[in-house]
C-alpha positions as CSV (number, residue, x, y, z in Angstrom):
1,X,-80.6,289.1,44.7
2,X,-80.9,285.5,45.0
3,X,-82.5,284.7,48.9
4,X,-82.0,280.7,49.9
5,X,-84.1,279.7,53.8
6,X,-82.1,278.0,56.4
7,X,-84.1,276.0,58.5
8,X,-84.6,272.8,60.3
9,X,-87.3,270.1,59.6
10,X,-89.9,268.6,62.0
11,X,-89.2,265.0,60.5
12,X,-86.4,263.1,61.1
13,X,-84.2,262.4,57.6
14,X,-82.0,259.0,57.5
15,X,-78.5,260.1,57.3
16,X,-78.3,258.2,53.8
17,X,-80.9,260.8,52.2
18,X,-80.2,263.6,53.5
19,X,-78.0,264.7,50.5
20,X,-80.9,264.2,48.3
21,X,-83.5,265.9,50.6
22,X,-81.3,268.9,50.9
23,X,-80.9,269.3,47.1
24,X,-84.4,268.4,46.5
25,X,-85.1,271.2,48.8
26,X,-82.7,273.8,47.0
27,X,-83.5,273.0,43.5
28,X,-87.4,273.4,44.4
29,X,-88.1,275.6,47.3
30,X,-84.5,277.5,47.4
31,X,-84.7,276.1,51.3
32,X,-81.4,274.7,52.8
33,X,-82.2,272.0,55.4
34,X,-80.2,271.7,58.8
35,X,-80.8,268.3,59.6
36,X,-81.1,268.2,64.0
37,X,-81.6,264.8,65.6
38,X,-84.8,264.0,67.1
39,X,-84.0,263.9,70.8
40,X,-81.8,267.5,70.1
41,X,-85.3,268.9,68.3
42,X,-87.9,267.9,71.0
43,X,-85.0,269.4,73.9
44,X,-84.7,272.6,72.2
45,X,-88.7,273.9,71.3
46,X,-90.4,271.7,73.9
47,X,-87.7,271.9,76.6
48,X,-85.4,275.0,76.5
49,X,-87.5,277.6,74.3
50,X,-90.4,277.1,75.9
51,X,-89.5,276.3,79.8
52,X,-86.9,278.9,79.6
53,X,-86.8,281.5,77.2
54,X,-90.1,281.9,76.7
55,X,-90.7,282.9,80.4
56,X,-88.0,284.4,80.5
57,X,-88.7,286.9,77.9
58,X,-92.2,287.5,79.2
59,X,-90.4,288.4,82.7
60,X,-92.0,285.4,84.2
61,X,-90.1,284.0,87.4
62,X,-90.8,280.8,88.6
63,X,-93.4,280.1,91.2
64,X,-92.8,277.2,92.6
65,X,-89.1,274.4,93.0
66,X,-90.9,271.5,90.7
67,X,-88.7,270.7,88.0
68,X,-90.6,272.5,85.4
69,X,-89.3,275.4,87.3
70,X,-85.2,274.4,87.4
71,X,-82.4,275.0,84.9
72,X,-82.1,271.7,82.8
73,X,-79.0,271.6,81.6
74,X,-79.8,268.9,79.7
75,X,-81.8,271.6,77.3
76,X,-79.2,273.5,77.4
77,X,-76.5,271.5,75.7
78,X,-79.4,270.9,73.1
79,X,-79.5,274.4,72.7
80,X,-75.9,274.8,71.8
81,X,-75.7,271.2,69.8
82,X,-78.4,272.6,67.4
83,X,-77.4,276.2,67.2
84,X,-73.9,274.8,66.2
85,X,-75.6,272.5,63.4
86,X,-77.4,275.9,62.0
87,X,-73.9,277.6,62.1
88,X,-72.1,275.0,60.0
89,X,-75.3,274.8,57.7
90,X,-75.0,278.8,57.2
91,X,-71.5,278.4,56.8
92,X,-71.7,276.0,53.9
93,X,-74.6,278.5,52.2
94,X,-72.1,281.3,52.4
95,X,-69.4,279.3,51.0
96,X,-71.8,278.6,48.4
97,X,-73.1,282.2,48.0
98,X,-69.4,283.3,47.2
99,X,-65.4,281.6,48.0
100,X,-69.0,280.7,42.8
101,X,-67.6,284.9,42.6
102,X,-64.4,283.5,43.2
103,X,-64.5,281.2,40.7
104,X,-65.4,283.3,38.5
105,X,-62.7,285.8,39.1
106,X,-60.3,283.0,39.1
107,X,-61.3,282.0,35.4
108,X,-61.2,286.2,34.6
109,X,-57.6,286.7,36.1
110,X,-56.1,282.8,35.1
111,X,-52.2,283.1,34.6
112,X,-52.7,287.1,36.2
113,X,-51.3,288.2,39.3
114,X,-53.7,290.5,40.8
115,X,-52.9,293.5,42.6
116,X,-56.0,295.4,44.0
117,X,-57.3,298.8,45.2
118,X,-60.0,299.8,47.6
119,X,-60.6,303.1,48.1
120,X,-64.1,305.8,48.2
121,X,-63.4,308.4,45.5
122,X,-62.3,311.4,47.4
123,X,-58.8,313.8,46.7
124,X,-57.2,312.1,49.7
125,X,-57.0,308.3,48.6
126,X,-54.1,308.5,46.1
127,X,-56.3,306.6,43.7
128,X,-54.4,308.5,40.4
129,X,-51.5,308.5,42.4
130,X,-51.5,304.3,42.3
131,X,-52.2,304.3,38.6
132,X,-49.3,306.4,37.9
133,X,-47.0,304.1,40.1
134,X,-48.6,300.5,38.1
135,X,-48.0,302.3,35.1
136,X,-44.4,303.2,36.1
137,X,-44.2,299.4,36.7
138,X,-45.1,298.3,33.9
139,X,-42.5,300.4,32.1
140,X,-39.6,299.7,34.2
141,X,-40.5,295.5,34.5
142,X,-41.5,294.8,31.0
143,X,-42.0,291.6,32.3
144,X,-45.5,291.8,34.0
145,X,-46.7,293.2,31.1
146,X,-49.8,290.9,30.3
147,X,-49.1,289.2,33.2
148,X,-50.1,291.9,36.1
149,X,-53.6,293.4,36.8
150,X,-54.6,295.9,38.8
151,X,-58.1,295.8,39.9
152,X,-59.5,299.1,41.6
153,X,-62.6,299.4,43.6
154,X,-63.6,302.8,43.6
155,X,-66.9,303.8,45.3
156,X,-68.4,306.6,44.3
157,X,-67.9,310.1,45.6
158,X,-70.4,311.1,48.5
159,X,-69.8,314.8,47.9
160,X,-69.4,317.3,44.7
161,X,-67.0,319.7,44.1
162,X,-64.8,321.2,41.2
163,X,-61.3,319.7,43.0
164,X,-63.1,316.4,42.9
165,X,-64.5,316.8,39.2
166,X,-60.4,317.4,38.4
167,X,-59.4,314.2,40.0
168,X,-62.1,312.0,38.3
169,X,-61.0,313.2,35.1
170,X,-57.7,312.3,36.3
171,X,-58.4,308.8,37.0
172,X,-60.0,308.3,33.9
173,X,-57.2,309.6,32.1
174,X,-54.9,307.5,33.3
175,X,-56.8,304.0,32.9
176,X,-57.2,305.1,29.1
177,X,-53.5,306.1,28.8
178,X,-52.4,302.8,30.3
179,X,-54.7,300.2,28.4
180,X,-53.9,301.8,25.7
181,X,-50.4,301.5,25.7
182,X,-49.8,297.9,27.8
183,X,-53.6,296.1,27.0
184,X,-53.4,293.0,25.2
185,X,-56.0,290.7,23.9
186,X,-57.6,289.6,26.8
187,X,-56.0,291.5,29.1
188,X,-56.2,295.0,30.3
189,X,-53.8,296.2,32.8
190,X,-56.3,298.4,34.5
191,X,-59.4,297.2,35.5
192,X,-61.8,300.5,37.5
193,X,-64.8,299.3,38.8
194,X,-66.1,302.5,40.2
195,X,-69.7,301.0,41.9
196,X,-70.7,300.0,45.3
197,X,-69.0,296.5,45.6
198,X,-70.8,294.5,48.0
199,X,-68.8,292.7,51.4
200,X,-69.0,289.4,49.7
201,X,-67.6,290.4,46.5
202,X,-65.3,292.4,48.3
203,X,-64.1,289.0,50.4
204,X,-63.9,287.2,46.5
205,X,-61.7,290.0,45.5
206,X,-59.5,289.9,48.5
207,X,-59.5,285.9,48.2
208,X,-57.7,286.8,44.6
209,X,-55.3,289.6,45.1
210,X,-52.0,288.6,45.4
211,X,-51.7,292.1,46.8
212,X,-53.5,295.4,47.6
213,X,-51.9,298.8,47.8
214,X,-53.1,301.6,49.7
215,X,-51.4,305.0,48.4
216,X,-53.6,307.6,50.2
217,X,-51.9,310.6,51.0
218,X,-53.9,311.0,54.3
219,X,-56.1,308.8,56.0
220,X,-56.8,307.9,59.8
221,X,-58.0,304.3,60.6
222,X,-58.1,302.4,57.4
223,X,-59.6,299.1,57.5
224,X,-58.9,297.4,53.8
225,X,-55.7,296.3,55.1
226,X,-56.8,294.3,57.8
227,X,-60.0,292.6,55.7
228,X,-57.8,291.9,53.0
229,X,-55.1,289.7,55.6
230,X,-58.4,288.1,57.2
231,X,-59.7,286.8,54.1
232,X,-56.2,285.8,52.4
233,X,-56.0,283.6,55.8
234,X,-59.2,281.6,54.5
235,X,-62.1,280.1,56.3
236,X,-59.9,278.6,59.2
237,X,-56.6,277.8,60.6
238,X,-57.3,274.4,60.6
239,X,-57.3,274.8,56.3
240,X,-53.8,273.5,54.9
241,X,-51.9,275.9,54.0
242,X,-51.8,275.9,50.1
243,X,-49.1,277.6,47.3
244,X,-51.4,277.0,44.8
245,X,-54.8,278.8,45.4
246,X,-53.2,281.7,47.4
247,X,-54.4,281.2,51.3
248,X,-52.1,281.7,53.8
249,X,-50.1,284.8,52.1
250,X,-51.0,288.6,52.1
251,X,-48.8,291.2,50.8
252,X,-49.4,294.9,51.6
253,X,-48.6,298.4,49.9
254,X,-49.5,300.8,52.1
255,X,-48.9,304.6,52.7
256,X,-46.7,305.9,55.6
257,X,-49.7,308.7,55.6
258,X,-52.0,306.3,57.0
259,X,-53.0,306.2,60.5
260,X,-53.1,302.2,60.8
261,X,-49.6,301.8,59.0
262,X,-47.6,301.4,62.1
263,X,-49.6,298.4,62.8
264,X,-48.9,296.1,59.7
265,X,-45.3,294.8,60.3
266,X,-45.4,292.6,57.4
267,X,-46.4,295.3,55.2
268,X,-44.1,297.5,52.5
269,X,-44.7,301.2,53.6
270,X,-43.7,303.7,50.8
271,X,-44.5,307.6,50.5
272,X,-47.4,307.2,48.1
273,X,-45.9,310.8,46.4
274,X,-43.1,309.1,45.2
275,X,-44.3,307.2,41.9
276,X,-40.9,305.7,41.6
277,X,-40.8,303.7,45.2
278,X,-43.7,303.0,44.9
279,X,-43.8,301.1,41.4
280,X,-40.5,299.2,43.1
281,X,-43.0,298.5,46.1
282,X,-45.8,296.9,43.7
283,X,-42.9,295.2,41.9
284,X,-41.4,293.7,45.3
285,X,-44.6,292.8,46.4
286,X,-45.1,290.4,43.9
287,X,-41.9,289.3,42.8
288,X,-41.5,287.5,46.7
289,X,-40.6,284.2,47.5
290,X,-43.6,282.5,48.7
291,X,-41.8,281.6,51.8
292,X,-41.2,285.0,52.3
293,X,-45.0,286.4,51.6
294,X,-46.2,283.8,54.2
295,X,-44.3,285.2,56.7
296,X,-45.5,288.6,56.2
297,X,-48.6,287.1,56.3
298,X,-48.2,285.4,60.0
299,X,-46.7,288.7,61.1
300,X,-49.5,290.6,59.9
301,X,-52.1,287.9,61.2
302,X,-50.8,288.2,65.1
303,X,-51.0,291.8,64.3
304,X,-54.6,291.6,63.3
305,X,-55.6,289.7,66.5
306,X,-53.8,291.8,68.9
């Protein structure tokens, strides 16, 4: 695990360097320097930390009405200004930290249309169920052979048990069966990744799925659907909205068995049982006019928020 420090400096950087500084700073000491004005610096240790959080944390009231003793808000605005310098600065690190996972997943799946799964390995989450129905796919739209990938996440199971040994053996099964018969070189139409996934490469995953399909056959409050439309919106409304690099456009599988299904409005329901539908569900999903997957997308969004 690669740590990088986020952290101001107690000398004041001409604006012209401060791109050199900063890498300087990452290159040698893995530091990441949020550059705060001199006047903002001085307001927030010397003025607001110390005259007012400090005492304040220490339960200390004021004694007397001197100035030392009044709300500046002055320091206060300080305050803010440099906690909303640190946030952009984090912001960039994170972007950093990952949207280099996405690229790499980009150069993996280039020319693929992702469709993804995430799901703990229990009998309830349709895993094999989904397989069967991208297998069925593949079969009845020739087309997307070597062209669609389905990437499932697949944490591992929490409990043991001889119905849960079954299904495993199922799922492996049916990955075999299926690369076997529609792989070609380079591509695998299956791709199981059955290890704890972290939220980051989670998000880069999300950020590459043209879709994700939930096929559990009972579930309560799921919340894959709803991080997958958050992420396929991108870092902020204010990004254009782009064709090309997939932001802007979510398209959802899900069960009519799960509990949060009413909620998605822009989302293709289907009765995760029925291998057929379903395959015709995936196959929809993908096939949509942009225009269309947008849409959903916005519909979905609105539903997110609310």
């Amino acid at each position: 695990m690669e740590v990088l420090y986020v952290g101001s400096l107690k000398v004041d950087v001409d604006p012209k360097g401060q791109d050199d500084v900063s890498q300087l700073l990452l290159d040698r000491f893995k530091c990441v320097p949020a550059f705060l004005p001199p006047d903002i610096l001085n307001k927030i240790y010397d003025g607001f930390c110390k005259q007012h959080l400090w005492p304040l944390f220490h339960y200390m009231l004021p004694f007397s009405t001197n100035h030392r003793g009044r709300f500046d808000r002055s320091l206060w605005e300080a305050y803010v200004a440099a906690n909303k310098i640190f946030s952009q600065r984090f912001e960039s690190v994170l972007r950093l930290a990952d949207d280099w996972r996405v690229g790499e997943l980009k150069q993996q799946f280039e020319g693929k249309t992702v469709l993804l799964g995430v799901n703990d390995m229990d009998v309830f989450k349709g895993v094999n169920l989904k397989l069967l129905a991208m297998e069925q796919m593949l079969k009845q739209h020739p087309k997307w052979q070597g062209r669609a990938v389905l990437v499932q996440i697949t944490n591992p199971a929490r409990g043991r048990g001889k119905d849960l040994e079954e299904i495993q053996a199922k799922i492996q099964e049916s990955c075999k069966r299926i690369n076997e018969a529609f792989g070609q070189p380079g591509c695998e139409p299956i791709v199981f990744i059955d290890r704890p996934v972290s939220l980051s490469e989670r998000v880069a995953y999300y950020s590459v799925a043209e879709c994700v399909v939930v096929t559990v056959v009972r579930d309560g409050m799921n919340l894959t659907p709803y991080e997958y439309i958050v992420c396929r919106q991108g870092v902020s409304d204010s990004e254009p909205s782009s064709e090309s690099n997939g932001t802007k456009k979510s398209m959802l599988v899900v069960s009519e068995f799960i509990g949060c299904s009413p909620s998605l409005s822009g989302a293709i329901r289907v009765n995760p049982w029925n291998i057929e539908s379903t395959s015709e569900a995936m196959n929809e999903a993908i096939s949509m006019a942009n225009a269309e997957k947008q849409l959903r997308h916005k519909n979905q969004l609105q539903n997110c928020s609310s």
